[in-house]
Short mmCIF file of the C-alpha atoms (twelve columns), coordinates in Angstrom:
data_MODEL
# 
_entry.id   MODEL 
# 
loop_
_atom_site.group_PDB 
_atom_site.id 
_atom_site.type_symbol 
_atom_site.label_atom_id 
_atom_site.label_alt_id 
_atom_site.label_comp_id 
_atom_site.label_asym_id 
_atom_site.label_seq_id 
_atom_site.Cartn_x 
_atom_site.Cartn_y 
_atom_site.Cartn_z 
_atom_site.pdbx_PDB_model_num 
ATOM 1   C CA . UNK A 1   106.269 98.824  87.184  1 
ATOM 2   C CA . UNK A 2   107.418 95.547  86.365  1 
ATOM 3   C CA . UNK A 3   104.289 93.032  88.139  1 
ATOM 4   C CA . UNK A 4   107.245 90.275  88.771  1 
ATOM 5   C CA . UNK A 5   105.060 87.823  91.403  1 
ATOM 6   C CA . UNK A 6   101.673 85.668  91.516  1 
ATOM 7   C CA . UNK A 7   99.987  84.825  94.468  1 
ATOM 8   C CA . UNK A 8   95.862  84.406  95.321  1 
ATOM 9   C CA . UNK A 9   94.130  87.638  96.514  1 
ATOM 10  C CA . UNK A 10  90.872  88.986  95.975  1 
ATOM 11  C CA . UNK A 11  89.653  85.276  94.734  1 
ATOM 12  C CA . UNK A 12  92.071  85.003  92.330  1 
ATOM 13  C CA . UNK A 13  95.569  83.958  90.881  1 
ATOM 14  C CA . UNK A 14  96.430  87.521  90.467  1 
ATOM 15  C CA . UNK A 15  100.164 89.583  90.275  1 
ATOM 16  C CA . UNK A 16  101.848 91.749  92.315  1 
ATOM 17  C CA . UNK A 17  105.285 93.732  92.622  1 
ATOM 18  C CA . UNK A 18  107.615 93.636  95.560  1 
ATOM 19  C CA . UNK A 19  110.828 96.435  94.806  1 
ATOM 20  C CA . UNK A 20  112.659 97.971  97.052  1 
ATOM 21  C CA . UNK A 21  109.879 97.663  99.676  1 
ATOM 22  C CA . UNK A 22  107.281 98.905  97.895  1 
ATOM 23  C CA . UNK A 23  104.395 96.387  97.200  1 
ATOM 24  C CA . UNK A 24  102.237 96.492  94.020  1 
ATOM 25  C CA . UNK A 25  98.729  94.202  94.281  1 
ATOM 26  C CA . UNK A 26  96.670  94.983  90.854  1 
ATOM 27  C CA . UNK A 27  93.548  94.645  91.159  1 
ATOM 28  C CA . UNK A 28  93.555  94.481  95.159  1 
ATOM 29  C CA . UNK A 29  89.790  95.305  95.663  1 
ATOM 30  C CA . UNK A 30  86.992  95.150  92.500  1 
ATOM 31  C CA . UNK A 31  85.676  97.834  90.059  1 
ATOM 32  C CA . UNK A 32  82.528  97.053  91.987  1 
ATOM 33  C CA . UNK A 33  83.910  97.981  95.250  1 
ATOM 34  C CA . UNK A 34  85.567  101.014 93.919  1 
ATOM 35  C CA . UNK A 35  82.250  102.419 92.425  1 
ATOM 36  C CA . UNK A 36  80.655  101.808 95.533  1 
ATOM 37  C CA . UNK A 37  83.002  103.650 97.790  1 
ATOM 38  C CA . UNK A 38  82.546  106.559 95.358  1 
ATOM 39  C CA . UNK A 39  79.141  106.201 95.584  1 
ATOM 40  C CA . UNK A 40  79.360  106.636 99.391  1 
ATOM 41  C CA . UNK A 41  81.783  109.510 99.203  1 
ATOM 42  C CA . UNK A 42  79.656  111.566 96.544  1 
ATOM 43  C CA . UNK A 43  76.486  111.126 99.427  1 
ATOM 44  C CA . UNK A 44  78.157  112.055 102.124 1 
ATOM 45  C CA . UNK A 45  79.905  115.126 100.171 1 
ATOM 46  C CA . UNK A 46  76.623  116.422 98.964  1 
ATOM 47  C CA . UNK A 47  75.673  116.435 102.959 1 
ATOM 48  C CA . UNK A 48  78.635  118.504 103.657 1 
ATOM 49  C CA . UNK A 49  80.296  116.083 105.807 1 
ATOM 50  C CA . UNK A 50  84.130  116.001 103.841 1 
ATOM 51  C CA . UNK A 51  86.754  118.244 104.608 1 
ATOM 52  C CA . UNK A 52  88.437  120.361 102.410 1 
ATOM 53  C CA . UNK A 53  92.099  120.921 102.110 1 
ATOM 54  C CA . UNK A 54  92.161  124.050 104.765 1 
ATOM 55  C CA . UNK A 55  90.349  121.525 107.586 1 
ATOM 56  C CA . UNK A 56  92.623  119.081 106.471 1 
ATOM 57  C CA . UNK A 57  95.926  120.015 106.675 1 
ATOM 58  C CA . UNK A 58  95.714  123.848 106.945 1 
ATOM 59  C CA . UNK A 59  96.012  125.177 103.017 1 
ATOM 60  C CA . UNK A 60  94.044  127.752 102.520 1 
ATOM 61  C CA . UNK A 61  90.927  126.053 99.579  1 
ATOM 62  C CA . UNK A 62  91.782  128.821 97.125  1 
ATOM 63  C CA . UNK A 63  95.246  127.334 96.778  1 
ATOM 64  C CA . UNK A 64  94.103  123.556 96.662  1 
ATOM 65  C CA . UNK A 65  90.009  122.154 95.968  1 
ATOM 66  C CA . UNK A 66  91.164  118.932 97.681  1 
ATOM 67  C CA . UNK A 67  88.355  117.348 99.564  1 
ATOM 68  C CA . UNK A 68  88.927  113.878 101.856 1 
ATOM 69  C CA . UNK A 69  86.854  112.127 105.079 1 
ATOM 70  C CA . UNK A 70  88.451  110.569 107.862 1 
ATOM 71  C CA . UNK A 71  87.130  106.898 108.751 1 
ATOM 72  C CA . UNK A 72  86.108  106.476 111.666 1 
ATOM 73  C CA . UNK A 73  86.792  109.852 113.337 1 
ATOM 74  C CA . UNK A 74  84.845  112.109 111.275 1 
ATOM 75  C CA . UNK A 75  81.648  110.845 110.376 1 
ATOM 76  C CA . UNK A 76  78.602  110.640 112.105 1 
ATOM 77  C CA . UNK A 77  77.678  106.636 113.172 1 
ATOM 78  C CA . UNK A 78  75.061  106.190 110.771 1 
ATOM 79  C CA . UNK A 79  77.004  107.147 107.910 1 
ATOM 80  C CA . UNK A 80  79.612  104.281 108.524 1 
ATOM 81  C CA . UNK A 81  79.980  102.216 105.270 1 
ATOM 82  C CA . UNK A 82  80.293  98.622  107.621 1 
ATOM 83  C CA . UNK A 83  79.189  96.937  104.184 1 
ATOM 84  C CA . UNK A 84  81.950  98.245  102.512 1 
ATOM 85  C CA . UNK A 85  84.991  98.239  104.706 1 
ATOM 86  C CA . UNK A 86  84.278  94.402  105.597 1 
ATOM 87  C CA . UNK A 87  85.778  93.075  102.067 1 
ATOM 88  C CA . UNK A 88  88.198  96.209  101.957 1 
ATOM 89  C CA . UNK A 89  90.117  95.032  105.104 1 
ATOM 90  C CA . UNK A 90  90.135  91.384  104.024 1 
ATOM 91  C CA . UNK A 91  91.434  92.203  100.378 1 
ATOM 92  C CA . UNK A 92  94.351  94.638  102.099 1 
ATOM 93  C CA . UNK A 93  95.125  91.749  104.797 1 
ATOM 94  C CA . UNK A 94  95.307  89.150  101.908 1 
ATOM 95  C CA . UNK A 95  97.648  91.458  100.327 1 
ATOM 96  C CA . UNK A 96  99.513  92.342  103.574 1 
ATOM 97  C CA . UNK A 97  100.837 88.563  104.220 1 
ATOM 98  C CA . UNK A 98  102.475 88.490  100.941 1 
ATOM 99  C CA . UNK A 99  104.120 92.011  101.969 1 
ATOM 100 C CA . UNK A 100 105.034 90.164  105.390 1 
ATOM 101 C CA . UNK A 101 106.309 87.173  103.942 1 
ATOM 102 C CA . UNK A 102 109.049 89.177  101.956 1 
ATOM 103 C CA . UNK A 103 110.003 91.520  104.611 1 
ATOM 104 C CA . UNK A 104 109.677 89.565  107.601 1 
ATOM 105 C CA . UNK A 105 108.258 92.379  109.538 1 
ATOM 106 C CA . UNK A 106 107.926 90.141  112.621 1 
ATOM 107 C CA . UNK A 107 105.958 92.820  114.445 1 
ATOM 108 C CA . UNK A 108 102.111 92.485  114.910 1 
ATOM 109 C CA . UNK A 109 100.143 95.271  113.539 1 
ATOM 110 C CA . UNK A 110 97.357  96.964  112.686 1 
ATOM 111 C CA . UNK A 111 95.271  99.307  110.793 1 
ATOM 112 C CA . UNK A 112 91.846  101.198 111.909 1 
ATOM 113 C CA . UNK A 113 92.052  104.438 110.365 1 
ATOM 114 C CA . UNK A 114 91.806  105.657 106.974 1 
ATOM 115 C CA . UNK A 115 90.652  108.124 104.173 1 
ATOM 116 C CA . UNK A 116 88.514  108.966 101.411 1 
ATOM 117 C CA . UNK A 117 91.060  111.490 99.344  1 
ATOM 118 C CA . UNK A 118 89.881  112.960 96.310  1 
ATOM 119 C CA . UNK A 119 91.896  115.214 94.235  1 
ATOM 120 C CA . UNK A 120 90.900  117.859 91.156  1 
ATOM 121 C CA . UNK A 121 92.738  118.234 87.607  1 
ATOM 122 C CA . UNK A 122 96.049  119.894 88.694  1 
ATOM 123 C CA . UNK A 123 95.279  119.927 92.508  1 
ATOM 124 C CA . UNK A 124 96.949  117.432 95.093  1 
ATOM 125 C CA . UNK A 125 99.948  117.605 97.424  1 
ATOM 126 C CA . UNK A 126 103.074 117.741 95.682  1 
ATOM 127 C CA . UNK A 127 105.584 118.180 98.480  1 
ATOM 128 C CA . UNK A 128 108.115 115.252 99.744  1 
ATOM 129 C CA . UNK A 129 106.852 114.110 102.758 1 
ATOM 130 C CA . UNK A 130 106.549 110.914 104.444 1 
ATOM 131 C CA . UNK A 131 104.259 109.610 106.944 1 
ATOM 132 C CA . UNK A 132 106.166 108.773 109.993 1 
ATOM 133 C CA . UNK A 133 105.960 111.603 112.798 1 
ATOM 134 C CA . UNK A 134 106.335 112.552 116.218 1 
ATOM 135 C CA . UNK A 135 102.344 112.228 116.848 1 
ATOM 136 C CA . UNK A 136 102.701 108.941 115.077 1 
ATOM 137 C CA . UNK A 137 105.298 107.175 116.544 1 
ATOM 138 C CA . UNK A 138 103.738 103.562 116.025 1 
ATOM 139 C CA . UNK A 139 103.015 104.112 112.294 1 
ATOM 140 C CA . UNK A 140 105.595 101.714 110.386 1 
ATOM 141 C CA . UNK A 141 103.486 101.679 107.001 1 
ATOM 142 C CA . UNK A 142 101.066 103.122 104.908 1 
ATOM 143 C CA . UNK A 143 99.136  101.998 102.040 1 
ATOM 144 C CA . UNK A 144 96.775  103.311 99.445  1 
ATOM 145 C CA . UNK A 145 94.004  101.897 97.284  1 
ATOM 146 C CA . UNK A 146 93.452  103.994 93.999  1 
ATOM 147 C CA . UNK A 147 89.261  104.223 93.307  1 
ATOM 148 C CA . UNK A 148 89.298  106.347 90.339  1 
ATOM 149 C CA . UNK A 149 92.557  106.846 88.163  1 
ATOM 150 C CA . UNK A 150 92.784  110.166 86.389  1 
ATOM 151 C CA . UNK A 151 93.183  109.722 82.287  1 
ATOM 152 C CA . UNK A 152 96.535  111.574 82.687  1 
ATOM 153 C CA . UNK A 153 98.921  112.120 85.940  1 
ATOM 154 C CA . UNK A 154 98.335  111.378 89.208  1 
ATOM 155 C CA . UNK A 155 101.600 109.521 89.985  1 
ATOM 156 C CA . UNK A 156 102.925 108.685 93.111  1 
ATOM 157 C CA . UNK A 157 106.245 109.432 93.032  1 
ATOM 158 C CA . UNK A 158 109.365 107.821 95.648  1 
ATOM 159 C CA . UNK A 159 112.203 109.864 95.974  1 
ATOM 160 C CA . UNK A 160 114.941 107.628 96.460  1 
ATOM 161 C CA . UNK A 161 113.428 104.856 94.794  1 
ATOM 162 C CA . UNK A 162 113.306 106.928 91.232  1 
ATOM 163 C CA . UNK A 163 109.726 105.132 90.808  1 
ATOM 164 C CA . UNK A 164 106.479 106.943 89.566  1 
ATOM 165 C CA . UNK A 165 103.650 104.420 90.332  1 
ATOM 166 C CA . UNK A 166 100.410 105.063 87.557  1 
ATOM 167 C CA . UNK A 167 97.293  105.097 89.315  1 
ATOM 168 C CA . UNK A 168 95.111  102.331 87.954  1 
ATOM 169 C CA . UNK A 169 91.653  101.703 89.447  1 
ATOM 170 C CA . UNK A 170 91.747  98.497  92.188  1 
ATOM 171 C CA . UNK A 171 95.316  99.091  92.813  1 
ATOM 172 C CA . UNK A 172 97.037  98.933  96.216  1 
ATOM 173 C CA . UNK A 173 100.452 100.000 97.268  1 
ATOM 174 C CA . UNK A 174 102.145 99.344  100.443 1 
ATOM 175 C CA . UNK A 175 105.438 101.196 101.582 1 
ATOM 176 C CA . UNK A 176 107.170 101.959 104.667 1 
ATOM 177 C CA . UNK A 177 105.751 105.072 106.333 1 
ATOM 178 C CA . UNK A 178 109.627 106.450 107.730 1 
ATOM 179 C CA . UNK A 179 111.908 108.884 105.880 1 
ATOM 180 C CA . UNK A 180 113.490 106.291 103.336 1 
ATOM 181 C CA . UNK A 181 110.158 106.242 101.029 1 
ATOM 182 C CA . UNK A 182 109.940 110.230 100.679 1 
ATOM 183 C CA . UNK A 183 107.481 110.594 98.278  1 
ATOM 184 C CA . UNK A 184 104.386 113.120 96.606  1 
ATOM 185 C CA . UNK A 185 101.354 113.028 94.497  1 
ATOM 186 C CA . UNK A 186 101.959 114.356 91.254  1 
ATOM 187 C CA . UNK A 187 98.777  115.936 89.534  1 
ATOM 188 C CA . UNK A 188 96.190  114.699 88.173  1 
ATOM 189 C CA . UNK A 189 96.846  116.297 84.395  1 
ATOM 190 C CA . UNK A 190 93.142  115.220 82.933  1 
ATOM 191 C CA . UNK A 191 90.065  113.332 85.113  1 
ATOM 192 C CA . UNK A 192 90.558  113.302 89.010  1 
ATOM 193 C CA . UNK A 193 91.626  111.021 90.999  1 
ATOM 194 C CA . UNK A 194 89.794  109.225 93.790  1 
ATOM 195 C CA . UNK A 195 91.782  106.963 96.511  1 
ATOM 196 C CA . UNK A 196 91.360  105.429 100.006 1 
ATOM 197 C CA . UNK A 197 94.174  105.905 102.118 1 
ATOM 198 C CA . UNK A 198 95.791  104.329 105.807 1 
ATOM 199 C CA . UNK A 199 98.277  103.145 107.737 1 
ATOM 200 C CA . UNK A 200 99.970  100.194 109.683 1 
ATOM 201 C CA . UNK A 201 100.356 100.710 113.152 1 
ATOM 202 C CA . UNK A 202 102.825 98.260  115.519 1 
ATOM 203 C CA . UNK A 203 100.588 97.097  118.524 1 
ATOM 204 C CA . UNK A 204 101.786 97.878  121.883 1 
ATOM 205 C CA . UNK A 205 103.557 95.422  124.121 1 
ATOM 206 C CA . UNK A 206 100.228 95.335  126.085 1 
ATOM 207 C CA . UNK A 207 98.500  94.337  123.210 1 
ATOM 208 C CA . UNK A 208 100.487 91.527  121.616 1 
ATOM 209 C CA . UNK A 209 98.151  90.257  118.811 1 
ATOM 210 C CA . UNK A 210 98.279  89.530  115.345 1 
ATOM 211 C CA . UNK A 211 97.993  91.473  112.135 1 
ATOM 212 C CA . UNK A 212 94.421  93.110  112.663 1 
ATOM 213 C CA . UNK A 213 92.824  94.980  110.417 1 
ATOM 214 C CA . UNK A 214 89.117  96.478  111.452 1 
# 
């Protein structure tokens, strides 16, 4: 992945990739922030409040050891990390304008709910899917944030874009959630792999605002 723009996010002068609308931001939140938000997902595993892949999305946890948390839907009040999310959404909205800019979106939207998805040495989801669907029909894009990169594997992989994306820890990657950007997680082959995941959603007419991320 060829980083082939500058622009300030996270404090600093820092590059980023714009390809066939997939955006590239290294270094999008810090190592600090990372470790943190593993922190907070190792706590709230030990208390049995994740979900593993058969609450998830219905494969049986035999076949996959996946385990991921839904923010804000699936965790109790108290266990909200506020102190976290607060730089996380204004790193991704720095990140977002320079997204906008290029692609004239010209839509205001927004994005409130995300996940904690961690994923074991040769575990993951490797089918082609996308994230557009009929119980989604305001999602227009997704992005992830990669928290812990695995030593080997662990792409994510576009279809039609023939582009493999290497996980690398701070990274965030922002793609159109329809049927163009087809894509999969390969494997992790050695180390796991820890990321935050979300969405874009366009506002409704009713609700004509800016890009809002909470």
């Amino acid at each position: 992945m060829n980083l082939n723009g500058t622009g300030i996010y996270n404090g600093e002068v820092r590059q980023f990739s714009l390809d066939q609308f997939i955006g590239i931001f290294s270094n999008a939140i810090n190592d600090d922030l990372c470790f943190e938000f593993i922190k907070w997902f190792n706590e709230i595993s030990e208390q049995g409040i994740t979900m593993s892949a058969m609450e998830e999305v219905g494969t049986p946890t035999n076949i996959r050891k996946d385990e991921a948390v839904l923010i804000p839907s699936r965790i109790p009040m108290h266990c909200f990390p506020r102190e976290l999310c607060m730089p996380l959404w204004q790193n991704i909205l720095e990140c977002f304008d320079f997204y906008d800019k290029k692609y004239a979106i010209e839509r205001p939207t927004t994005s409130h709910v995300f996940k904690i998805h961690r994923v074991q040495p040769t575990e993951g989801y490797h089918v082609w899917h996308h994230e557009h669907d009929y119980f989604s029909p305001y999602r227009s894009l997704a992005w992830m944030i990669i928290l812990e990169a695995p030593v080997r594997g662990g792409e994510t992989e576009f279809l039609y874009q023939s582009m493999r994306i290497e996980p690398k820890v701070g990274q965030l990657a922002i793609w159109p959630a329809g049927f163009t950007h087809k894509h999969r997680g390969n494997p992790p082959l050695e180390g796991q792999k820890t990321y935050l995941t979300g969405w874009f959603d366009l506002v409704e007419p009713t609700n004509q605002e800016q890009t809002k991320i909470e």
